[in-house]
Structures are given as C-alpha cells and as structure tokens.
N, C-alpha and C positions, 0 to 999 in steps of 0.2 A: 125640236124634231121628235126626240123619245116620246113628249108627251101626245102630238099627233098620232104615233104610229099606238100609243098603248088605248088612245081613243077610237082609233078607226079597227084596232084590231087584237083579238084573244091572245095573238101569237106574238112570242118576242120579236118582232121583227129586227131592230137595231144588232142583236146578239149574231141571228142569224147573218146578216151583212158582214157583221165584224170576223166571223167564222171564215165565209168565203172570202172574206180578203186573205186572210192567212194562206188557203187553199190553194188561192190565185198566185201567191208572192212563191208559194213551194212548186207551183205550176212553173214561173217565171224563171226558177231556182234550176228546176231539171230541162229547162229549156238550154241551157249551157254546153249539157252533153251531146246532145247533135251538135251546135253551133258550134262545141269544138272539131269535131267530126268534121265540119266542114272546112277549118280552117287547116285542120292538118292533110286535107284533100284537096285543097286551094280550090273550093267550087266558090261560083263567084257569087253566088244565089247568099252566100254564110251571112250579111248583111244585112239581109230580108229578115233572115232569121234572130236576128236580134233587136230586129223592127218591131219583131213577133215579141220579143221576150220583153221589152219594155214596154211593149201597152201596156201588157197582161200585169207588168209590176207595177204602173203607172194605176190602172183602175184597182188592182190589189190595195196600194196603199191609201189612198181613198176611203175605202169601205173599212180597212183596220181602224181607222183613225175614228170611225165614230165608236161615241164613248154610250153605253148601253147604262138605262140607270139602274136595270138590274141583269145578273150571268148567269140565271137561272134557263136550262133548259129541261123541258117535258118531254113526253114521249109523242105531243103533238108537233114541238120544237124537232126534235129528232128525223121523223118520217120527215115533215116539208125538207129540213136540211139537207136529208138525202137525196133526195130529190132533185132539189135546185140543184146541191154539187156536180152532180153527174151533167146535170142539162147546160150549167155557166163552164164549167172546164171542159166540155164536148165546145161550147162556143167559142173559147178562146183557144182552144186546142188545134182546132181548124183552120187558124190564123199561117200556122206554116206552111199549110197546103194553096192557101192563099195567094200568099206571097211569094214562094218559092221553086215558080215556073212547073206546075205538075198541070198547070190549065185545067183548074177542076174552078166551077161554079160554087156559091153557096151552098147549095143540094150537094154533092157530089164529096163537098170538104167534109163537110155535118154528118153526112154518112161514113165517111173513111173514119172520121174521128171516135163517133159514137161506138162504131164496129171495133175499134181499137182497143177503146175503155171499156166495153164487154166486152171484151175478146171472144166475139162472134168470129172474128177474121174473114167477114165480106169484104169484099174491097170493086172499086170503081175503076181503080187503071190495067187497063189494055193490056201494059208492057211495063215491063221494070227496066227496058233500056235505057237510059241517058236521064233516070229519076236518080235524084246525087244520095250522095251518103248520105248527109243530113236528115236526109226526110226519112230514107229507108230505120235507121236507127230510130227517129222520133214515131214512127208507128210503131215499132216493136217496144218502146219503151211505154208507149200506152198502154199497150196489153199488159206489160209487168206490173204497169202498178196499177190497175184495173184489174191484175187477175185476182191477188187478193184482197183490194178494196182500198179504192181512196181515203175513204172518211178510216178504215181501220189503218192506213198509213199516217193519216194526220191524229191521231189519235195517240201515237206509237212517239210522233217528235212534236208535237205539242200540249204538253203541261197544262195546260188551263182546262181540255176538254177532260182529264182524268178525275174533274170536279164536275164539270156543267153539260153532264147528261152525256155523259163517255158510255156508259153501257144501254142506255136508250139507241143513240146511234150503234155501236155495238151489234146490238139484235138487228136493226133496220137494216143492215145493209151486208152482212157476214151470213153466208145461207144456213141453211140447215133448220131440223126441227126442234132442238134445242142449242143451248150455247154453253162450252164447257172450259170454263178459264182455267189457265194453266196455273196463273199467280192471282193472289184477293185483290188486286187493282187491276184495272180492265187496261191501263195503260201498258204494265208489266207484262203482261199477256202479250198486247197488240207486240210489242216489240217482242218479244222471243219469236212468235209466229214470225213478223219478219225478217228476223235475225238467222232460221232455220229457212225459210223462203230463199234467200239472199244466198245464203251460202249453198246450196243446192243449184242456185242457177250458176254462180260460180264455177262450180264444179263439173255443169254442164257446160260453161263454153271452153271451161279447159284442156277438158274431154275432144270437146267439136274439133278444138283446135290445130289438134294432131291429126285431123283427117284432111283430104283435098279441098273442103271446102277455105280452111284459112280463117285467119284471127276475123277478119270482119265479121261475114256472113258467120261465124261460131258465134259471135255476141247477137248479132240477128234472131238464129234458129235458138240457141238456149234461152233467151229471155222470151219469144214468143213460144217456146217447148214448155218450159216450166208453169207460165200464165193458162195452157193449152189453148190458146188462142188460134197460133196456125196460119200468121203472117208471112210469107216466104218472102226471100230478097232476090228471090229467080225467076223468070220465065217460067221454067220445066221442074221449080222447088224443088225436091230432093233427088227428083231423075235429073237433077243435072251432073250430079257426082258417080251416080251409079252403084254408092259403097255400100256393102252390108255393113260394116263398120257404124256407120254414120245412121243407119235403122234402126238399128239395135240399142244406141246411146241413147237416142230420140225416145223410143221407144220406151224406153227406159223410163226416162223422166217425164215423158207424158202420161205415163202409171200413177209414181210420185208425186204428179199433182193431181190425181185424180182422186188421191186418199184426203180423208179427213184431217187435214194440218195440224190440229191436234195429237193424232196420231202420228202424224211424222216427225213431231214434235219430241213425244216420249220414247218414239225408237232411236231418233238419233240422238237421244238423250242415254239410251242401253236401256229403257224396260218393254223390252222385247215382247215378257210375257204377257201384259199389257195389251200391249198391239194386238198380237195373234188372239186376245180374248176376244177382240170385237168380232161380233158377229157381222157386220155389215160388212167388215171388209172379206171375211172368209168368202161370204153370198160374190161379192162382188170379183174376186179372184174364180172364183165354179162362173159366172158369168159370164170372165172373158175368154175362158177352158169351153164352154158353149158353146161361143161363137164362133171359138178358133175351129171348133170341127164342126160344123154347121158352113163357114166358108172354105173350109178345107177339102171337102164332099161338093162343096158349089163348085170350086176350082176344077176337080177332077172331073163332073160330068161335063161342063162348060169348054173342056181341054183346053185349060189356060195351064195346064201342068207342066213345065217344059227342063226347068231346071228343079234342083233340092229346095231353092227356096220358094219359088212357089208352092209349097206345099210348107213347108215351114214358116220360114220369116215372115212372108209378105200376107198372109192371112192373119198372123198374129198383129203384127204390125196395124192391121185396117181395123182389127176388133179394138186396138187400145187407144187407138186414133177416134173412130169415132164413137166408143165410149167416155172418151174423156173429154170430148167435143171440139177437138182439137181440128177435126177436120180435116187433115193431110190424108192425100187418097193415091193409091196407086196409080199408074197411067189409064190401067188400061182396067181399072173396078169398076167400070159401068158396063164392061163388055162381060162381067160377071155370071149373066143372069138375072133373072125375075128372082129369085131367093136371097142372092147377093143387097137387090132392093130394100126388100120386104124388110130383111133382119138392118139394114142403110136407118131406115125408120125407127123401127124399133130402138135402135142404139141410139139413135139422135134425140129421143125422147125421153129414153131413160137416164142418159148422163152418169156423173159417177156418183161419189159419195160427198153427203151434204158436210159441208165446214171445208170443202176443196176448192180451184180455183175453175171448175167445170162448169158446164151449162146443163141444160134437161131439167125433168122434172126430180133429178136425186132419185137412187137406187134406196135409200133409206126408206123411201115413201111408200117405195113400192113394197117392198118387205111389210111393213105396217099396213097396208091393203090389205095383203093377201092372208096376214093374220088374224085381221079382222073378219074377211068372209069365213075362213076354215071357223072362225069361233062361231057365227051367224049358223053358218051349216049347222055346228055341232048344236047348236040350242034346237034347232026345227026340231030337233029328236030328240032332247031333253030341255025343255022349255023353264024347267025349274034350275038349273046347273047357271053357276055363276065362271066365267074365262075371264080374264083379261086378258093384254097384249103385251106381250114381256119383248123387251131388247136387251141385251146381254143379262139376262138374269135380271130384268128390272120391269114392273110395271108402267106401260103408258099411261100416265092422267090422262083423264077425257078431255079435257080443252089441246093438250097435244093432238089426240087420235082427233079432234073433231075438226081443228086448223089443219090436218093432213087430208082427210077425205074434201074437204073444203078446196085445197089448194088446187088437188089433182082436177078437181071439177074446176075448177076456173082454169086450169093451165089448159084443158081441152076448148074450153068454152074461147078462151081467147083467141088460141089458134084458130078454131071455127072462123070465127066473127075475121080476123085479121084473112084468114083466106077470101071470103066472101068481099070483104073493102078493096083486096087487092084487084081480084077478078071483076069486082064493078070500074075500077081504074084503067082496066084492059088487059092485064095477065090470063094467059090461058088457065079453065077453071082448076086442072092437076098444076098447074107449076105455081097458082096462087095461092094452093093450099102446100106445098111442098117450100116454098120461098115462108110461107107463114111460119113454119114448123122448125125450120134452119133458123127464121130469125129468134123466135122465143128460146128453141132450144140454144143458143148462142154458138153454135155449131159453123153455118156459114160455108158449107159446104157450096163446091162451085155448081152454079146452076149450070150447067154445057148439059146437063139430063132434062135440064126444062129447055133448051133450047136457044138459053145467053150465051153460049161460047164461054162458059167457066168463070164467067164476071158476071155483075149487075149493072156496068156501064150504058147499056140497053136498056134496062130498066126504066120505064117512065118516070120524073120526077116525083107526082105526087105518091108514086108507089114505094119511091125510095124512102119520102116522110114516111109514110106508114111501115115500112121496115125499120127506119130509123127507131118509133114509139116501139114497135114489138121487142125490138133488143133490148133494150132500157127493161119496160116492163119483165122480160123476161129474167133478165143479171140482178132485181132488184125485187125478184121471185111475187112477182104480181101485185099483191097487197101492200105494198109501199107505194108505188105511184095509184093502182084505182081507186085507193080509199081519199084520193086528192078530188077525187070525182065524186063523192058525197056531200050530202048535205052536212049528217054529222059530223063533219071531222070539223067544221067552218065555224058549228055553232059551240057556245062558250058551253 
C-alpha cells in the first residue's frame, strides 16, 4: 500500500492517515465527557452517544495501524494535514448530532459541528429546549478545543508530531503573522499555551459558578467564553439571568482570549513588563475605549439609556463581544441604530489579536496596513528616504509585510465571492454579504438583522455548504485551505 501511495503521489500519504487516526482516537477520547454528562442526567439519548464514540475509535484505530515507510512530514505534508483534520473531525464530530434526537440532517449536523470547531458559534436549532446535556456540552466542547487549535492540541499530547513536522503544522493552523515559542520544542510551547488556556477557563467556570446560572451552564459559557466562540445553552443566552455579575466575568475572559496567548502566557507567568510592551495589545485596548464611546453616544441618541449600565456595562460588554468575535449580543443591539451597525461591521472584521482564539482579519494586520500607507505617504514627498515597518521596536521583513497586504486582499476578496455564491443560492443580496462576513470572520452573529430569526435554520442547504467552506477558510486564515486549490501545491 505505502508503495502505491508514494507512486501515485508527492505527499506522504500513509503518515497523514496514521496522524488522523491519532486525532480521531483523541476525538473518540473527549467524546466520554458529554456521554458522562448524559449518564449522570439519565438522558436516554447517552447510548447513541457512545455509538458515536466507537465508530470514530473503531475508523481511528484503523488508520493508526497503517505503518508509513517513512514519518517524515513537509510543509506540503502540514497544510493538507490541516486541512483534512478540521474537515474528517467536523465529520465525525457530527456524528452526536446525528444520533442523538436534535433531528438535524447531514447539512444541518456539518454545520453545527464545523461552527463549533471554528468557533463561529452559528448554530441550526431553533430552541435549546428538550436538546439534553450531552449535546449541549459536546458543542461547547468543540469550540474549546477548536478555539486554540486541534492540530496545536495534538501536538501538545502526542510525542511523535514534536519530530515529524510539529512546527510546519504549528505555522498552518495557529493564526497570526508570525509564530513566537515560548520553549525551543514546539511541543513544550503547544502545552504551556494549553496548560495557561485550560486554567483560565477553569477559573472561569468557577467564577460562573457562583452566579444564578449554576454548575452546568458555568461549564457551558466558560469553555465557549474562553474559545470566544459564543455557544449559549439558553434560549435568551445571557438575558436569561439578568446578572451584571455574570457580564462582567464574561466579559472579562472574552478579553483574555482575545490577546495573543503568548502574552497571556508571560503575564501569568509575572512579566507583566513584557506584556504592556506589546504594542498591538496597547492599539487593541484604545480600540475597545473607541468603541465603548462610539456605542455609548449611539445608546444616548437612540434612548436606549434607561439604567447605569446601559451606558456602562452593556456597551462595553458588545464592543469586547464582538471584537473578540465572540458574538453575544445584547437583546435589544439591533434596535441600536445605523452606527451601532456600521461599527457591528467593522468589529466583526477586525477581530482581535493574532496568536488568540478570535476570528476577523487580526488587529495586528491592521496596525501593519496602516504603517505601511503612512510610510508610502511619506515617500511621495521624499522619494529618496528609506522607512520600514517596525512592531514593538522591531522591523517587518518584506515577505511578512507582503503575506499581510496579501492576506487582507484575499480576506475581502473571499468574502466578496462568498456573498455573491450565497445570493446566487437565494439569500437576499445585503444578508448574503453580511452572512459571508459572519462566516469568515468566525463571528456568527445571529442573522434575526438579515431576516433568519437569529438562527440559520432557514437557511438553504446549499447556502449552509457554502457557510460551512467560508468558516474553515476563515479559522484556517485563507491560505491553508485555497492554496489546496492550486496547481502548484499538487506538483512535485
């Protein structure tokens, strides 16, 4: 078999196989955590759910088993790997939704699951009433480990890959415009990062736990807070408690995942000084200070002003929400205004900061844009004058600065193209381009402004494929899946 595949093809195949089986068997592994869930809630469904966990182990061990005649992986090995992970654990991932009475179709499962693993937090059901625990945990548990990256969880508790092309995948699937290890083996990294991930959500549902919502729904909201995914386990999501308490905790840690984990890394590590040197995060904090009074001035002419926090909490709260693309939205933020919109956009687009577990196109990028025109400017008038583009005191290389102008143009370019696919599908021409922008930006804000009633249940099937591909591409920051769409990536 190795010899067919190394005849028919440039790329390791067999290795990649052996890879997803691992993936699959760790898939199969965290499928226990709902299935206990169900068992300690005596839903009858719990069964199903271990139907679930045995394919996935049953096709897992399979693909382990083939023996590869070489473990070398490339950076061409890498990109497909990421690729296919995301696409075969979105497939088997859907398998609970399946089986475990949510009466969702293939489309509908594909979707929920894919939104999960990007923690887009679209979602297909109607109602969360009489959907059991099981399930409700096993989506939120996708966005956890989808917010900071499959391949850099597998990476973290399997040994083999910290040899065979650990920092190839590394780059492919951990956003940002560069990649900054914390420890010289990319393995030792991946685990701190999860290790400082893990205990911040922790600590957020210990937090939740003390407020009205209760032990479940606290493990619910803080694994889908921390991922900023933006899964809720309620009808009315956070308006069903009513608590400042509970916005403010959120709030909180929708921030913290919206910094570059690295960073979060060395602060609660103590080098504090560190931290505050980055510039991207300073930009990014004046960012949500922008926003805060930009909807705080929408609230007041709009007279949505009625209590202290509307003028406080609840504007702050919407700017860290959908800057972090977390997507939790007040009840009543569409009754906002046209500005409330505008700036809706803008934050959905921009996202937070790159090495986070956010959607958008990265505020790092933007920063780097705008450094590059001001330098442009400056030449027209001194045409002999040599700038660069510095980030914390550091010069950009050109192939950085030049995969950045690159990315932003293709991050619009897709969203174009995906709006125009959707609206030839039959979406209205604004909700095709506003559902495009949600989905890349992994944001997933409820469409009830396009006209869905706050879901995509309504959505046409083949619309929903095409949201499904923009969220992938988008969490997988474009050039990992389009370059699958090349000729050269195919040829030796």
């Amino acid at each position: 078999m190795d010899a067919v595949f190394k005849h028919k093809s440039y790329i390791n195949i067999p290795m990649l196989l052996r890879v997803i089986g691992w993936l699959l068997l760790i898939e199969a592994g965290i499928m226990i955590i709902p299935a206990a869930f169900g068992i300690y809630y005596r839903e009858h469904n719990t069964i199903n759910f271990l139907i679930a966990m045995g394919i996935t182990a049953a096709v897992g061990f399979m693909l382990m088993s083939l023996r590869p005649s070489s473990r070398e992986m490339g950076r061409r090995e890498a990109i497909m790997l990421t690729a296919l992970t995301w696409v075969i654990l979105s497939m088997f991932g859907m398998l609970p939704f399946l089986l475990c009475g949510t009466h969702m179709g293939i489309t509908d499962a594909f979707f929920e699951t894919m939104s999960g693993f990007t923690t887009t937090g679209a979602t297909v059901l109607n109602s969360y009433e009489g959907i059991s625990h099981s399930i409700l945990i096993w989506r939120c548990l996708l966005q956890w480990i989808g917010g900071l990256g499959i391949l850099l969880f597998t990476i973290a508790i399997v040994p083999m890959l910290n040899y065979q092309g650990g920092m190839q995948l590394f780059n492919a699937e951990v956003t940002g415009l560069t990649h900054d290890k914390i420890r010289p083996r990319i393995g030792s990294t991946s685990k701190d990062l999860w290790l400082v991930y893990t205990i911040f959500t922790v600590i957020a549902i210990v937090l939740l736990s003390f407020s009205k919502m209760g032990v479940f729904n606290a493990i619910c909201y803080g694994m889908s807070t921390m991922s900023t995914g933006g899964f809720a386990s309620h009808d009315f999501s956070l308006d069903e408690w009513e608590s400042l308490y509970i916005k403010i905790v959120i709030m909180f840690f929708m921030f913290v995942g919206s910094v570059n984990f690295t960073l979060v890394f060395r602060g609660a590590t103590g080098q504090l000084k560190a931290v505050w040197k980055n510039e991207v995060l300073r930009i990014f904090i004046c960012v949500i200070l922008v926003c805060y009074v930009l909807l705080t001035i929408n609230v007041i002419i709009t007279d949505h002003a009625h209590e202290w926090e509307d003028l406080t909490i609840d504007p702050l709260f919407q700017a860290v929400s959908l800057l972090s693309s977390t997507g939790l939205t007040e009840a009543d933020f569409f009754d906002w205004g046209p500005i409330a919109f505008v700036l809706l956009i803008i934050m959905m687009g921009m996202g937070g900061c790159a090495g986070s577990t956010t959607g958008g196109a990265k505020l790092d990028r933007f920063v780097v844009l705008y450094k590059f025109l001001k330098n442009e400017f400056y030449r027209l008038m001194h045409p002999n004058s040599v700038k660069t583009v510095s980030m914390n005191g550091k010069g950009t290389p050109t192939p950085v600065l030049q995969k950045t102008l690159a990315f932003l143009f293709m991050y619009l370019l897709v969203i174009l193209v995906g709006g125009v696919a959707l609206s030839i599908i039959g979406l209205p021409l604004s909700d095709s381009f506003f559902c495009s922008l949600s989905a890349v930006s992994n944001t997933g804000v409820g469409t009830d402004i396009t006209g869905f009633n706050g879901n995509y249940a309504l959505v046409p099937d083949g619309a929903k494929w095409v949201l499904t591909f923009l969220m992938l591409v988008g969490r997988l920051e474009i050039f990992t899946i389009l370059i699958l769409f090349t000729r050269g990536f195919w040829r030796k």
